[in-house]
N, C-alpha and C positions, 0 to 999 in steps of 0.2 A: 385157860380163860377163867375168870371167875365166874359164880353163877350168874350177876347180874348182866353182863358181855351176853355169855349164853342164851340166856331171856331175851334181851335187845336181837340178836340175831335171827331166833326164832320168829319173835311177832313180825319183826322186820322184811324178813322172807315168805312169810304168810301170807304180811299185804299186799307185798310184791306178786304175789301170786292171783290173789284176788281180783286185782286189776287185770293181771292177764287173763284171768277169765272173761272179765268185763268188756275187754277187746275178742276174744274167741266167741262169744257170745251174743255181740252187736250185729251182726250182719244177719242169721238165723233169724233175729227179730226185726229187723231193722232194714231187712234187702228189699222187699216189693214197695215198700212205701217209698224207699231210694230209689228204685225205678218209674214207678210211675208219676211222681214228681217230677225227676230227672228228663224221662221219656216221653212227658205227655200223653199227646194222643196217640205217637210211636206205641203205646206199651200195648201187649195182650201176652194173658194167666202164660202160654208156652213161651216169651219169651222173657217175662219176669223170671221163670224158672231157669232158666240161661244164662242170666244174668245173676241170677245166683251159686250158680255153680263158678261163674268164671270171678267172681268175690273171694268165693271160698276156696279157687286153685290158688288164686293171686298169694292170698295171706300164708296158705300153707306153703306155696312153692320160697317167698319171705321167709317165713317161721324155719324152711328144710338150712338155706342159706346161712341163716342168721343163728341155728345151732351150731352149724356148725364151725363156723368163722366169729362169730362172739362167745363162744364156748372154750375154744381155743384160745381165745383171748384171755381170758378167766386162768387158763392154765400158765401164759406168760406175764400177766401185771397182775394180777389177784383177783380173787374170787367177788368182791366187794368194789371194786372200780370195774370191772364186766359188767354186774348188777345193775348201778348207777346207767351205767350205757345204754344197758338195753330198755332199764324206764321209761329213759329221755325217750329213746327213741321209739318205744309206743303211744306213748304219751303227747308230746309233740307232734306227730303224724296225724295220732287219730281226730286230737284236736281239729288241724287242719281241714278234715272230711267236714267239718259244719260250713265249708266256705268253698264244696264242690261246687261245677258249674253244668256238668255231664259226668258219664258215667265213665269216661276213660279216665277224668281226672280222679275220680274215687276210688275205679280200681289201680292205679298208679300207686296213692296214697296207701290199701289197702297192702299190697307188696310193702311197702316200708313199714306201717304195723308191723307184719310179720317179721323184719329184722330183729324188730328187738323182743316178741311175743316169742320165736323160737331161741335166743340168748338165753333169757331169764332162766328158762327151765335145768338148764344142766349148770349154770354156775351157781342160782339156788339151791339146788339139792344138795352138789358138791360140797359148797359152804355149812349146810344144814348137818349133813352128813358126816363131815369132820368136826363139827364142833356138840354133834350129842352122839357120839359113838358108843357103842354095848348094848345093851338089853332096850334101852328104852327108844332104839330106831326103826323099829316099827311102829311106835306109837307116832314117833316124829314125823315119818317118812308118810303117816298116812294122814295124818295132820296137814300136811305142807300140801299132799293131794287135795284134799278138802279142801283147801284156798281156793284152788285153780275153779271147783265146782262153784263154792260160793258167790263167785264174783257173778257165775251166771244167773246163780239164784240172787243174788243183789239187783242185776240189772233187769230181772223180769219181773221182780216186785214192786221196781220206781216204772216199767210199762205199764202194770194195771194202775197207778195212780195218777204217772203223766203218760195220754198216751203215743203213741208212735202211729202217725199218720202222714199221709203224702204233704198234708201240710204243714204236720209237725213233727219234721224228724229229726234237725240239726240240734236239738238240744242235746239229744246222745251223746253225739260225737265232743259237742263243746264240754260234755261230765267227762265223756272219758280223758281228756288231758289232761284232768288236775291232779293227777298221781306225778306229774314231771316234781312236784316239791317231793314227793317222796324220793323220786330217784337223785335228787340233789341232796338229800338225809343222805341217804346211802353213801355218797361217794365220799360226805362233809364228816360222816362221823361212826359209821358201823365200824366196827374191828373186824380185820381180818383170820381169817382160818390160821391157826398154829400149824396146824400140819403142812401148811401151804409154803407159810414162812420159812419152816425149815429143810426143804426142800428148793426154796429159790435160788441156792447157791449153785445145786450140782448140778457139774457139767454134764448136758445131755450131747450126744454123738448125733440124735437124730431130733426133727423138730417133736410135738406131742405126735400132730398128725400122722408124721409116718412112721413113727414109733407104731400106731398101732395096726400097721399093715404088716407088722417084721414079722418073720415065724412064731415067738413066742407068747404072739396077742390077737394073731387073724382072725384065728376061730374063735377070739368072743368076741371080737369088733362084728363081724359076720354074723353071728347067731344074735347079736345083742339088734342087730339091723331089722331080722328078722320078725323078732318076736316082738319090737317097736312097732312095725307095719300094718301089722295083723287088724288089730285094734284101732288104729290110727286110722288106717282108708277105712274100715267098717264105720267108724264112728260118722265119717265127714261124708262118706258116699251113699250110705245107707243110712246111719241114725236122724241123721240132721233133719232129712227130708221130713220128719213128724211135722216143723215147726212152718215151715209155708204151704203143707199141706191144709195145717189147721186155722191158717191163714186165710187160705183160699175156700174153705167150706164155710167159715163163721162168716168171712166178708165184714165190708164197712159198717153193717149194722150191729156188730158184735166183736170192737175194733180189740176188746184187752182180753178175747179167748187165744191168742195166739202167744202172749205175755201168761196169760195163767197155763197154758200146755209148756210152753217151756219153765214155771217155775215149778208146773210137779217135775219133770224129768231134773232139774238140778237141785232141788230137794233129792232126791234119789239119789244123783250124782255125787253129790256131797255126803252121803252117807256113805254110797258104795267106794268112795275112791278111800274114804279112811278105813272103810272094813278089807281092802285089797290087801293092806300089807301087812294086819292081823292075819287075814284066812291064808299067806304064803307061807307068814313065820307059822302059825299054828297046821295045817295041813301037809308044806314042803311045797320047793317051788315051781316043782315042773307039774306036781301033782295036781295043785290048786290052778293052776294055768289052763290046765286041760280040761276043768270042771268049768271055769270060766266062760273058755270058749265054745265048748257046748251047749249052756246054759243062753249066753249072748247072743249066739243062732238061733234058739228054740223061741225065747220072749220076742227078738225083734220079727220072727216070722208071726207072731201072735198079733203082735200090734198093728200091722201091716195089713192082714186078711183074716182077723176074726173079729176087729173092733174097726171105730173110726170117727174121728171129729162130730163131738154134738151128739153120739152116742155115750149112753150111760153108762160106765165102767170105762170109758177111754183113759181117763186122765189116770185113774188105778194102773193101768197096762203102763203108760208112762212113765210113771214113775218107778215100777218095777223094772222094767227096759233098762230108764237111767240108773236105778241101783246094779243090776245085774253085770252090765257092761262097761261103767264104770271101776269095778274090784279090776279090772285091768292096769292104771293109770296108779291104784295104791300101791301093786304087783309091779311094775315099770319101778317108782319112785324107791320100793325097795332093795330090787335088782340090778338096776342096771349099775349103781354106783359100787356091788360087791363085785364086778365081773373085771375091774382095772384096777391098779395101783394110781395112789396119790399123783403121782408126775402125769400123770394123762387120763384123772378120773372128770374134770369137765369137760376134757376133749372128746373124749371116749362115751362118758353118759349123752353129752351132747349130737357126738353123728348117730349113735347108736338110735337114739329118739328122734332126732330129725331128720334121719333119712329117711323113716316111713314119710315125712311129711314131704319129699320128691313121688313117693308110689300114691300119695294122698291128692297131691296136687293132679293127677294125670289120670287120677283113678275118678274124681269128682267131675270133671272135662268130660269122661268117656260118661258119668251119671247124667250128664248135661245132656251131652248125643242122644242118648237113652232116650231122657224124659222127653223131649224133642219129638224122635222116631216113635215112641209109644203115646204120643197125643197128650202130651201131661197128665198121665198116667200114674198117680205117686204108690201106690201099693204096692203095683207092678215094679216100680224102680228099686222101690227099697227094699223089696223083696229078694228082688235078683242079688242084689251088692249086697243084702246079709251074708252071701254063702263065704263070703270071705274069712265069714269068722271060725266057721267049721275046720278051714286049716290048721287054726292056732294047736286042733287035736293032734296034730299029725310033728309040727315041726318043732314042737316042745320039747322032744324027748333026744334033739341033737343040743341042748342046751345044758351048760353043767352047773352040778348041782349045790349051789353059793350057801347053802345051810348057817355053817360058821360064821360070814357074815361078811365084812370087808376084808379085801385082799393083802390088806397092809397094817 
């Protein structure tokens, strides 16, 4: 590829990222004003919080699908007609949410998001990944992570200016479809992966998918599963919770603190997801993984029960939270792509990453029950669903050790 191909690739997968942020990010901000709108006089605080859990299973349980059956995709027509698909298809969905009329049509809509919110991620990387291979892919790989934060940090700084309230919430969802002309760039004009290309002739025996259940690939389809999860369900059953917690202490008369707590934690996020895949390459990967995760324990239990919405220093916690446990997602973007070879690395990055988002979807359900049984209780909730991240110490070190870099 020349450099300019390269460039075009790069920004191109960025913004595609970015946007997917701006859909991962919509509903955190955007869910109790969709309820109580939606619900009227039905609504009260325990079942707004219900009601957001069962958003955030929908998109995940989407997103777990959509890696990995448009991932695969990616590995049979190309990495850059995958891409295009899954824009449309966040893009055009999320659209759609400005013209809900209840909450089963939103959460319907919210599952379809997710198809193409879980695509993007493994046949962007993929694409990313073969096309600035050597030395400079941890700078890439933490770059292309920073998108994904960005877009959150995008969408919670157009909340503090326009805000998101029961009466004003569809503007959101009508911003978030205007990326479909990006995913129509894509399809109309990115160049595809070289490495992809030369690889589309041979004949495989099996398809990607069960290619990597065969002996010579289980154990990092498996370990690649696990160490996707970890992070994954912490993020969505536990971290999340800051953002309608500070929802519900600031209230209507303090409508853009929930918009300003979410843009310290993607500020954070955005720094940490690009420092992930510097502190893997610069520390090692299993090493930096396991500091990761205990560090991700320790702040989110800080945030949880020693601060708290409308107290001073909250937003400080926040924003360390989201840098802390974010180096995750930089950590992911660098690894998962050295753990397969080319013929089945957006198959392979893709279930590997979106299968946490099956333990994600079932694990935010059970945080639902939770919040529920505990009287919306958010401390408590998010306290409990941190301990998930304390595993990450434990099941790291069945993970091998990808140093070198890409398999192929």
């Amino acid at each position: 590829m020349t450099a300019r191909q390269r460039y075009l690739v790069l920004v191109t997968s960025f913004l595609a990222l970015v946007f997917d942020g701006v859909e991962l990010g919509l509903m955190p901000v955007a869910s109790l004003s969709v309820s109580k709108s939606l619900l009227g006089t039905a609504f009260t605080p325990e079942l707004g919080g219900e009601w957001f859990a069962r958003f955030t299973a929908a998109l995940m349980l989407g997103a777990a699908i959509g890696g990995i059956a448009l991932g695969s995709l990616g590995d049979r027509v190309g990495r850059t007609r995958a891409m295009g698909v899954c824009i449309l298809f966040y893009s055009v969905f999320a659209a759609l949410g400005a013209y809900a009329q209840d909450q089963w049509q939103m959460l319907a809509l919210r599952f379809l998001v997710g198809l193409g919110v879980g695509g993007l991620w493994p046949n962007g990387i993929a694409l990313v990944s073969e096309c600035w291979s050597g030395a400079s892919r941890p700078l890439v790989s933490g770059a292309m992570m920073a998108g994904l934060n960005a877009g959150i940090l995008l969408l919670s700084q157009m909340a503090l200016k326009w805000s998101i309230t029961p009466e004003s919430w569809r503007w959101v969802f009508q911003f978030a479809g205007a990326p479909a002309l990006l995913g129509l760039f894509v399809l109309l004009v990115l160049p595809e992966s070289p490495k992809w290309l030369a690889t589309r002739g041979e004949v495989k025996a099996v398809t990607p998918l069960r290619e990597l259940f065969q002996p010579s690939l289980i154990r990092f389809t498996l370990i690649g599963i696990f160490i996707s999860a970890i992070p994954m369900v912490g993020a969505w059953s536990a971290s999340k919770w800051m953002i309608p917690w500070a929802d519900k202490i600031a209230g209507s008369a303090n409508a853009g603190y929930k918009a300003a707590t979410q843009g310290w934690w993607a500020l954070g996020a955005t720094l940490g997801s690009f420092a992930g895949a510097q502190f893997a390459s610069w520390m090692g990967r299993r090493q930096s993984y396991a500091i990761i995760s205990a560090a991700t324990f320790a702040i989110t239990f800080v945030m949880f029960q020693m601060t708290a919405p409308l107290r001073e220093g909250f937003h400080a916690v926040v924003f360390t939270q989201g840098f802390v446990a974010t180096l995750f997602f930089g950590w992911l973007a660098l690894y998962l792509p050295e753990l397969f070879p080319t013929r089945v690395r957006a198959t392979g990055s893709g279930l590997a990453y979106n299968s946490g988002r099956f333990a994600t979807a079932f694990g935010v359900l059970a945080a639902g029950f939770l919040f529920s049984a505990m009287g919306g209780d958010y401390p408590r909730v998010g306290t409990i669903c941190a301990g998930i991240y304390a595993l990450g110490c434990v099941v790291i070190w069945w993970a091998p050790d990808t140093r070198k870099g890409l398999s192929d």
